[in-house]
N, C-alpha and C positions, 0 to 999 in steps of 0.2 A: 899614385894619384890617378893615372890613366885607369888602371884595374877599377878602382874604386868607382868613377864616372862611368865606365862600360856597364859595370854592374848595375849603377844607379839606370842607367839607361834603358836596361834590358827588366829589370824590375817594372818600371814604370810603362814599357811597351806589352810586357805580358799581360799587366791589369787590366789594359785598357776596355775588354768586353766587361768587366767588373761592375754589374748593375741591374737590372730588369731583365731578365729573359722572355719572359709570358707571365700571363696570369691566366685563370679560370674563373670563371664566373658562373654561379648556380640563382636563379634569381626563382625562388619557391613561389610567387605569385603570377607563373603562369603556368598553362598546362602544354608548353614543349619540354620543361623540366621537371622531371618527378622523380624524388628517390623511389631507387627499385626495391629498396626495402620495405616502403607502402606497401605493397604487395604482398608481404608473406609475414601477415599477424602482427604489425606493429598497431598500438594504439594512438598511435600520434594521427592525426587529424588534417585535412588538406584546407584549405579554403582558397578564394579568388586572388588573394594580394600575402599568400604567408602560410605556414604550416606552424598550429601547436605541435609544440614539444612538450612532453608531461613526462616525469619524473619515473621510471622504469622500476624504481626499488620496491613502492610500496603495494606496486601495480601487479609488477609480474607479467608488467610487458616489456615486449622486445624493446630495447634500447635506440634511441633515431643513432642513425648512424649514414653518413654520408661521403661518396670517396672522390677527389680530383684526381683522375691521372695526367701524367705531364711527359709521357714518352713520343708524344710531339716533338717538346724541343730538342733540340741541340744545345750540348752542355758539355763542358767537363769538368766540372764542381760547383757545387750549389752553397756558398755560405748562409742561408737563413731565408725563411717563407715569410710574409706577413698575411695573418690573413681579419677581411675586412668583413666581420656581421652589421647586419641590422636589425635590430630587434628591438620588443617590448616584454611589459609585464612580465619581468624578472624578478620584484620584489618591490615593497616600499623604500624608499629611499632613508626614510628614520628608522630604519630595521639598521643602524650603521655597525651592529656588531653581525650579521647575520645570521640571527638566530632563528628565523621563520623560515628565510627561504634563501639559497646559496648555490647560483648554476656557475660553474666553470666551464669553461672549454678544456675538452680531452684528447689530443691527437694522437690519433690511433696510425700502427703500419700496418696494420689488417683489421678486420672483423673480428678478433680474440683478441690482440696485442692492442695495448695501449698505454699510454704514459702514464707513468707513476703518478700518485697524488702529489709529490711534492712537484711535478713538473706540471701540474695542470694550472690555469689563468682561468683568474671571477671575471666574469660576467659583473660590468656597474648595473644596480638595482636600479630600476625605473618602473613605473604604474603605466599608465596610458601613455605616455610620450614613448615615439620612436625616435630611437638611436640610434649611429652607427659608430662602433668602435674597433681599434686594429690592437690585434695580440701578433707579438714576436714571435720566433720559431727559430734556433740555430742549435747548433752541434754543443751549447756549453747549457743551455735550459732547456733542452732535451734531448740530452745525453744519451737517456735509454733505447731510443729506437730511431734515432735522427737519420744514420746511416741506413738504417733498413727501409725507409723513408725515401729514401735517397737513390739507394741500389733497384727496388723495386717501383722509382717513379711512381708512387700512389701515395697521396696522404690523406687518412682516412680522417673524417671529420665525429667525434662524439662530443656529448654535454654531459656535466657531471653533477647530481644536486648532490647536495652533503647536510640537509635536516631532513627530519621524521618526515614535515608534512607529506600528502600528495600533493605538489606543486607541477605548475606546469608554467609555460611561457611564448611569444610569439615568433617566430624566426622568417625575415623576409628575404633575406638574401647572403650569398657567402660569395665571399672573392678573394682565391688564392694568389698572389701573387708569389712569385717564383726570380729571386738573385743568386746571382753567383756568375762565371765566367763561361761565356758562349765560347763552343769551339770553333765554329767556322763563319763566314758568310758568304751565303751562296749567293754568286753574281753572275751565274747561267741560268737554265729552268729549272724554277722550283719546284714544280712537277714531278723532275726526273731525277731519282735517287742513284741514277749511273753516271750522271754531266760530273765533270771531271773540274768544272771551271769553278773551284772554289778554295777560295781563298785570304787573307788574312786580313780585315776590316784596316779600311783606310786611315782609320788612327790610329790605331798599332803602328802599320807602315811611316807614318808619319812621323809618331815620337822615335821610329828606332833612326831612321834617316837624320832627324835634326840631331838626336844626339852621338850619332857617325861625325858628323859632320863637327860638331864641338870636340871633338874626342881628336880629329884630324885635327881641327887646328891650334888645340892643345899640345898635341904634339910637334907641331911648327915651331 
């Protein structure tokens, strides 16, 4: 029984960073942020509050493609990203089988590499109304490159249409957020990547101490 409580104990003290680490935020309606792939032949379109995205297949343009890196944080596993668009004019909303126009989101771990079609998330069809909605990201619905993802801290952002039309759509803003379990917390200068004073987030210390302390007097 003692074994068993320690265990519970020590399980429940490692979780504890288990949650938010960072997020990135790309907000395409100003000009401090601009994908660097504008630059080199894409035909997607900038404006003051959004950038079109238009459909690469029928065009035979470069594809939008956008990357968060997260080698900022501090981590030592990342179980799942969420990430937050906002956007329009993705379809009619009475289009309910998708047969006009159909964007998915495609998460890519590089510029060539990207998720299967069965791992990629629609996009809900909307006209003029702006949206925002959040698509999931973990190791079991994107299998294929989750880890590569992961290992290479970059998760690369594409859109994916799947009818004939040329379709295009508006894209205002993307925010990755980043879970999983932080490895340390630094409680000297964060400045200074040699400060030695870092160490183990006070609820960890916390649940491992109270359950010491149950564990002693279980054994009393």
């Amino acid at each position: 029984m003692s074994k068993l409580l320690l265990s519970l104990v020590l399980l429940f003290s490692s979780s504890a960073f288990a949650g938010l680490i960072g997020n990135i935020e790309h907000n395409y309606g100003t000009d401090t942020y601009i994908p660097s792939f504008l630059n080199s032949g894409a035909c997607d379109t900038k404006h003051a509050d959004s950038i079109t995205i238009k459909d690469n297949g029928p065009t035979g343009c470069q594809r939008f493609v956008d990357v968060f890196e997260f080698t900022a944080l501090d981590f030592t596993s990342i179980d799942y990203f969420e990430l937050e668009l906002t956007f329009s004019r993705t379809g009619s909303p009475l289009d309910i089988f998708h047969l006009f126009e159909d964007w998915n989101v495609r998460p890519a771990s590089s510029t060539s590499v990207a998720a299967t079609t069965a791992e990629m998330q629609q996009l809900t069809q909307t006209q003029g109304t702006i949206i925002t909605e959040t698509f999931t990201f973990n190791s079991s619905n994107l299998s294929s490159i989750f880890s590569d993802i992961v290992d290479n801290k970059k998760f690369y952002l594409w859109f994916a249409e799947e009818t004939w039309g040329k379709d295009q759509f508006n894209l205002y803003s993307a925010n990755l957020s980043v879970y999983g379990t932080a490895s340390t917390v630094d409680v000297g200068n964060p400045n200074d990547t040699t400060d030695p004073a870092r160490v183990p987030a006070p609820a960890s210390l916390a649940l491992l101490g109270f359950g010491l302390l149950l564990l002693r007097r279980f054994k009393k």
